[in-house]
C-alpha positions in Angstrom: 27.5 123.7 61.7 27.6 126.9 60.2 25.7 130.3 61.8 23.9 130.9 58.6 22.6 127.1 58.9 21.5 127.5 62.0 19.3 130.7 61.8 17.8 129.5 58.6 14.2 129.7 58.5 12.0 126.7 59.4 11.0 127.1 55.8 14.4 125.7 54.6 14.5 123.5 57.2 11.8 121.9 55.2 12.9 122.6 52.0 16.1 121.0 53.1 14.3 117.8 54.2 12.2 117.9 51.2 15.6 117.9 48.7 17.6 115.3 50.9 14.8 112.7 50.6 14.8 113.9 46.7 18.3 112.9 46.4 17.6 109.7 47.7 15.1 108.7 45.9 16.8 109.9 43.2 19.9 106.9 44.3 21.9 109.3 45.8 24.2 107.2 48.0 26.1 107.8 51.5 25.0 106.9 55.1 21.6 108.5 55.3 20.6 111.8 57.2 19.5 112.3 60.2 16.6 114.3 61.9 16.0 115.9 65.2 12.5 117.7 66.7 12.3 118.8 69.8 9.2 116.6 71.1 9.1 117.9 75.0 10.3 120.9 77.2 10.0 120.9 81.1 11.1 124.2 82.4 12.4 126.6 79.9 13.9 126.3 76.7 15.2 128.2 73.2 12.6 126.7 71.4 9.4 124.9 71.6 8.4 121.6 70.7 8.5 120.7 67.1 11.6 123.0 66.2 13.8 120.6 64.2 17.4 119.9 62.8 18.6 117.9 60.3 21.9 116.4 60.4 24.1 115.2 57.5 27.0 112.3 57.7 29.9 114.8 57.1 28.2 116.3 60.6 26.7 119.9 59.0 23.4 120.4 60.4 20.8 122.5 59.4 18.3 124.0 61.4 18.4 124.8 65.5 16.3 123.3 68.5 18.8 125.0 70.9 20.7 128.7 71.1 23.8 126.1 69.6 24.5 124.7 73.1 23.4 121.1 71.8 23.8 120.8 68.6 27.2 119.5 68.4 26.6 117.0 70.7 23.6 115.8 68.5 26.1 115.4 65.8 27.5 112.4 67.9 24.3 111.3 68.8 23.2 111.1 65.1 26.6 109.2 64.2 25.0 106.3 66.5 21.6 106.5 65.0 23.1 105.9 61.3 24.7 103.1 63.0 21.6 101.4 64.9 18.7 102.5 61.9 16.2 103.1 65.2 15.2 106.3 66.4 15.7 107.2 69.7 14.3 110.1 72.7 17.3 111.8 74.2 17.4 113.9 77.4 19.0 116.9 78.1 19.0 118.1 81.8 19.8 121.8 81.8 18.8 121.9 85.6 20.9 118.9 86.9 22.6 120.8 89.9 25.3 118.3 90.3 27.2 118.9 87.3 30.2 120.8 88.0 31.6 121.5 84.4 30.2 124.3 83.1 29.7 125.0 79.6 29.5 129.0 78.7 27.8 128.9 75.6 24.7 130.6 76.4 22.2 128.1 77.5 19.8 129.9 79.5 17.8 127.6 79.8 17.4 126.0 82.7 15.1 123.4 81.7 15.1 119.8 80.6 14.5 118.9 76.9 13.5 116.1 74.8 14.5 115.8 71.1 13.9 112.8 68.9 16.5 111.8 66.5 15.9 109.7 64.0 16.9 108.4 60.4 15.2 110.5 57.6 12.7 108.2 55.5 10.3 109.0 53.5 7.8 108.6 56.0 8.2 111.9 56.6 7.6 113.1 52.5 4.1 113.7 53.4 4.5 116.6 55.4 7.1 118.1 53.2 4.4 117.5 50.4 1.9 119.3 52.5 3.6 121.9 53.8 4.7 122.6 49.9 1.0 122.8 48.7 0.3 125.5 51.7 -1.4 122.6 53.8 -2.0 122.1 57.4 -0.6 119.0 58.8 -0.2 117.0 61.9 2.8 114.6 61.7 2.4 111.8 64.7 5.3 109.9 66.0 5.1 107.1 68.5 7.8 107.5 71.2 7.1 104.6 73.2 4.5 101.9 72.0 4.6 99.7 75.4 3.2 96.3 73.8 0.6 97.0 71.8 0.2 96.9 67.8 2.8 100.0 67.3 6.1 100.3 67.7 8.8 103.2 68.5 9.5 105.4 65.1 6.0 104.0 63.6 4.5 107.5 61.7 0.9 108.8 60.8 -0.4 111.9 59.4 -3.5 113.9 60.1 -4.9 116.6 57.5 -7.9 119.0 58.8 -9.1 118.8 54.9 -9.5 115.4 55.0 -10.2 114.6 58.8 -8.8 110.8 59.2 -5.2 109.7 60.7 -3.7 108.1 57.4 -0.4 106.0 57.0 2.9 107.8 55.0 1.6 105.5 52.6 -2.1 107.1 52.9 -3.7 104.0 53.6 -6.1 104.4 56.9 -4.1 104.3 60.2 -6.5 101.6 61.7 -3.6 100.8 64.1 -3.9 104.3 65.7 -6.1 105.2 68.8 -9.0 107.9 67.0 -8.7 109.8 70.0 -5.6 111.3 68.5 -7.7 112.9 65.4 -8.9 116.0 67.9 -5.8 117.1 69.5 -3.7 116.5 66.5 -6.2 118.8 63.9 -6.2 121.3 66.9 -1.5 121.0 66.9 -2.1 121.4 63.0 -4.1 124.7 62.9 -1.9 126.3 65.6 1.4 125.4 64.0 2.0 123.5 67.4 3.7 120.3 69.0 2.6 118.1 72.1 3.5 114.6 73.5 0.7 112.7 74.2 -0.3 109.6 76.2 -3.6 107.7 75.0 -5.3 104.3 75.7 -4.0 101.7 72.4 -6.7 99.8 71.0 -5.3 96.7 72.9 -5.9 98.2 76.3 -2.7 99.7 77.0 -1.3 103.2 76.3 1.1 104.8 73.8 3.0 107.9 73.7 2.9 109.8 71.0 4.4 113.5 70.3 2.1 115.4 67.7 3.7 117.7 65.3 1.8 120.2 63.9 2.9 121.8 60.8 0.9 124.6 60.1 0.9 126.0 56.3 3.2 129.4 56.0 1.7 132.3 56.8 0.9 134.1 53.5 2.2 137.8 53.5 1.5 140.2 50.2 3.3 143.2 49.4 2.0 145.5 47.1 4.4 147.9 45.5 7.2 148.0 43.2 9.7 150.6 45.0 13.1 149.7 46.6 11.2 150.0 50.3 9.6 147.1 49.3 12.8 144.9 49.2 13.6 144.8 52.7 10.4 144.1 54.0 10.4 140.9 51.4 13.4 140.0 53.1 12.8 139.7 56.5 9.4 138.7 56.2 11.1 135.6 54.5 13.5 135.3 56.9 10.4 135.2 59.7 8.8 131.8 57.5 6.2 134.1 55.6 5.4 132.9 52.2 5.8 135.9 50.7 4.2 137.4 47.4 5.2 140.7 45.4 2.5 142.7 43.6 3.0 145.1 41.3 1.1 146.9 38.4 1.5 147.7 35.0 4.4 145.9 34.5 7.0 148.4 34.6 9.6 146.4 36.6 11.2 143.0 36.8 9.9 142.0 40.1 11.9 138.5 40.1 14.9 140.5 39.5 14.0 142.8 41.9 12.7 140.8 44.9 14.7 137.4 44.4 13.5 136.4 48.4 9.8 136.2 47.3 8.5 133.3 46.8 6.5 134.5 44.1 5.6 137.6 42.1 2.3 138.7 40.4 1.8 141.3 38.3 -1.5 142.7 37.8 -4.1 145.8 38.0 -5.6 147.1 41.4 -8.9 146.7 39.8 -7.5 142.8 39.4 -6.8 141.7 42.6 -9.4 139.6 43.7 -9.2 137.8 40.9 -5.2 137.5 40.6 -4.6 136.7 44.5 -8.1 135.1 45.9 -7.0 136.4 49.0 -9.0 135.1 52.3 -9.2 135.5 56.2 -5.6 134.0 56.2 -4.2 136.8 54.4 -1.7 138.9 55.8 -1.0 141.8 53.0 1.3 145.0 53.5 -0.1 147.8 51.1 2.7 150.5 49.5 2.3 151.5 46.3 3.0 155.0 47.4 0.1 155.8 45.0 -2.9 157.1 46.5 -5.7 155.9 43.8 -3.7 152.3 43.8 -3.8 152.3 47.4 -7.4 153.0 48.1 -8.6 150.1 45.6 -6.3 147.8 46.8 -7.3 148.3 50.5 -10.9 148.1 49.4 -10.7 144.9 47.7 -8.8 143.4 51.1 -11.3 144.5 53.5 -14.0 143.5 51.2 -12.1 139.7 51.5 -12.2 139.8 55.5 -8.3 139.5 55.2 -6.2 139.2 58.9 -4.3 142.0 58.2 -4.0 145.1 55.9 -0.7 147.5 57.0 -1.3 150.9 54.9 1.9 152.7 54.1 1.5 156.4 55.5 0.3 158.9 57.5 -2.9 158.8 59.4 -4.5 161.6 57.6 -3.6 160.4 53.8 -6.2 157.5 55.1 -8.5 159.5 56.3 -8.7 161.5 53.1 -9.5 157.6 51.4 -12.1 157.6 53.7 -13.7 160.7 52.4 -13.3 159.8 48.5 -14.9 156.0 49.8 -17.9 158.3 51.5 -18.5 160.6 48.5 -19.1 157.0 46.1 -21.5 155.8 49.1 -19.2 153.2 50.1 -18.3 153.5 54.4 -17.3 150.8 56.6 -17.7 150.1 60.2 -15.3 149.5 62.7 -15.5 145.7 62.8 -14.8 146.4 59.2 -11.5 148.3 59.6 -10.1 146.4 62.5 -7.5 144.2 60.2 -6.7 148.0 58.9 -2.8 149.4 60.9 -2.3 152.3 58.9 0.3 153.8 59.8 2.0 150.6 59.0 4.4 148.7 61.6 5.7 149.0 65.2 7.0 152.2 67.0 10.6 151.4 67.0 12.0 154.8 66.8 13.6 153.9 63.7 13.4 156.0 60.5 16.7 153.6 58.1 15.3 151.3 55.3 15.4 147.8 57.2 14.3 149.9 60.6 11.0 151.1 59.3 10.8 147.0 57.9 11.7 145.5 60.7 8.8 147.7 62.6 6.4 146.4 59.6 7.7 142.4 59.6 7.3 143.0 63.7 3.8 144.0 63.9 2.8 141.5 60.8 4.2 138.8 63.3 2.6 140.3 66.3 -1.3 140.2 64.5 -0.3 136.6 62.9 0.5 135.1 66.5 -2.3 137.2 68.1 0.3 139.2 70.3 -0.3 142.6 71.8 3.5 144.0 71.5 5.2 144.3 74.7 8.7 144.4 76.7 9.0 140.5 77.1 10.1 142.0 80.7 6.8 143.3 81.8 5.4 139.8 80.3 4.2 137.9 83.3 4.7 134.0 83.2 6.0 132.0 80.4 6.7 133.4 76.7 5.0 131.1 74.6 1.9 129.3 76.4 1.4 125.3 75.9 -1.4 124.5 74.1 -3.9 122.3 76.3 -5.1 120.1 73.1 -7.7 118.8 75.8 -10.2 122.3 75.6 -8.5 124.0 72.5 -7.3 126.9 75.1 -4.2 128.0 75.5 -2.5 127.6 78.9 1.3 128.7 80.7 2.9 125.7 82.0 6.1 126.8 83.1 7.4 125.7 80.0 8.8 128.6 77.6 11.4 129.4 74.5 12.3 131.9 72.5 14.9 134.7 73.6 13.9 135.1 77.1 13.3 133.3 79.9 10.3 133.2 82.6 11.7 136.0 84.7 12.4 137.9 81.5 16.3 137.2 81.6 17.3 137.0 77.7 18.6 133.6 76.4 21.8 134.4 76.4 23.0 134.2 80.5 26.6 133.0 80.4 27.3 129.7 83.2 24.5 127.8 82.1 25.2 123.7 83.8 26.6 121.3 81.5 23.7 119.7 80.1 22.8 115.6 81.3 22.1 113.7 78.1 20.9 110.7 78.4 18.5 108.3 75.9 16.0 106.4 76.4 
């Protein structure tokens, strides 16, 4: 696989699922694709359950669930799941101490993963459909049905908005233990995946990994100048949804902003009504015009919005505050907590896609409820495994992302040969 396939955004990841099973329904014909989700990490590991790949017959993939260490052997591995139509649970043992061939791509891992490959039906349109409409979703696959009524591969769906474990087909999952409706709504708001054992209906147990596919986070960015392009761009490449706003019309903003996802042009005095934005909003305000600025913010605090990053200097606020006192309108500090003004991270850097990467960085950090730190004065595990069983979060040993437990970056050269194995 290419490097720009594999650091695509889970959003194409998706996407890409979304158009392959298009194309097939559409008669496209060829041996069909493959998919692979990380459903279980022991130890440490690049990334977390759910992360996903999909693999295509002439072996280009698209998507990562490792630093690249595994992928190409899933190539292989997807060659015999085209052959066999069943999915199947392989095992990778980064910490098998016996291996004596080492690999030297990176791993830095040091844990054992579980990733689920399997043949990409349209059982799986539903949560391509729902993570298009901006809906939560929890996708549940069973991994191993012992001898009750389901069987390995078998697929349901769980949407908060409608609060029942549904077929791909939407009929009622009847076959399914209810017990997973909980835990799979909690996976769903958090964006989160878990592997679960529960008691079957016919007295046994079933394991079952729980995907939850959280909608985008939704990012606006108001303003028009070239400052603004960056910041669209790496917020996309970070799986924001991202919309433009600009006023009065004066520019082509699809021209100008092509990674958007959309583009609204309006009036500040418009923008509850153009944008309905919520407590899930995440908006980034830089009109560089004072007057535009101050009704904007206004009308974003007034919505409760998550986030609202002002574009300059602490005292150019502080004068907004003023004009807001002199019409009688003030707000209190619950009020102004969603309000980082000045905008964005202290990086040190003062370059176009410097001063956006410190805006796209703190955006992330309030979205994932992070306090920004040196992941090497972060004490246990980077990202914390979500205990479905309380709704808290809890470390587990098990981590991904760039760095490891003891803050090493995911990049240590002499990493073991992995062990796979299926099962």
């Amino acid at each position: 696989m290419t490097r720009s396939n594999w650091s695509v955004p889970e959003t194409e990841v998706v996407q890409s699922i979304r158009e392959r099973l298009d194309e097939r329904a559409a008669g496209a014909d060829g041996p069909p694709d493959v998919l692979a989700t990380v459903v279980g990490v022991e130890g440490n590991a690049y990334r977390r359950p759910g992360a996903k790949m999909v693999l295509s017959a002439d072996g280009e993939g698209i998507g990562a669930i490792t630093a690249g260490c595994l992928e190409e052997d899933l190539v292989s591995v997807a060659d015999r799941i085209r052959e066999t139509g069943r999915p199947e649970v392989v095992t990778y043992d980064l910490m098998d101490d016996e291996e004596e061939d080492v690999w030297g791509l990176g791993v830095g891992c040091n844990g054992v993963i579980d990733v689920l490959v399997e043949p990409l039906t349209e059982t799986y349109r539903p949560a391509v459909e729902a993570f298009g409409a901006g809906r939560d979703v929890a996708v549940l696959t069973v991994l191993d049905g012992g001898d009750g009524a389901l069987a390995d591969g078998d697929r349901a769906y769980y949407r908060p908005d409608d609060g029942t474990l549904r077929t791909p087909e939407g009929d009622p999952a009847t076959d399914w233990p209810d017990s997973l409706s909980d835990p799979a709504g909690a996976l769903a708001d958090r964006g989160r995946g878990d592997t679960l054992v529960v008691d079957d209906r016919a007295g046994g147990t079933v394991e079952v990994f729980v995907d939850g596919i959280a909608a985008p986070t939704e990012l606006v960015v108001f303003g028009t100048g070239h400052d603004v392009g960056p910041v669209t761009e790496l917020a996309a490449r970070n799986d924001f949804r991202v919309t433009v706003v600009g006023f009065r019309g004066a520019v082509d903003l699809d021209d100008r902003f092509p990674e958007a996802d959309r583009t609204v042009t309006t009036s500040p005095a418009n923008v509850d009504e153009a944008l309905a934005p919520d407590e899930r909003t995440h908006a980034v305000v830089m009109t560089h015009n004072f007057v535009d600025d101050r009704l904007v913010v206004e009308s974003l605090l007034d919505a409760g919005v998550a986030y609202v990053g002002l574009m300059g200097p602490r005292e150019r606020f502080e004068e907004m505050l003023e004009e807001f006192a002199a019409e009688g309108r003030t707000f209190d500090e619950s009020e102004l907590e969603p309000l980082y003004t000045p905008v964005g991270l202290d990086l040190g850097g003062g370059s176009p896609y410097q001063i956006a990467h410190s805006i796209v960085a703190e955006v992330l950090a309030v979205a994932n409820d992070r306090r920004p730190g040196h992941l090497k004065a972060r004490e246990g595990p980077i990202h914390e495994r979500v205990d479905v069983g309380d709704g808290d979060d809890e470390g587990d040993g098990e981590s991904d992302g760039t760095a490891d437990d003891e803050g090493n970056n995911g990049t240590a050269d002499g990493a073991d040969e992995p062990d796979a194995r299926a099962r």
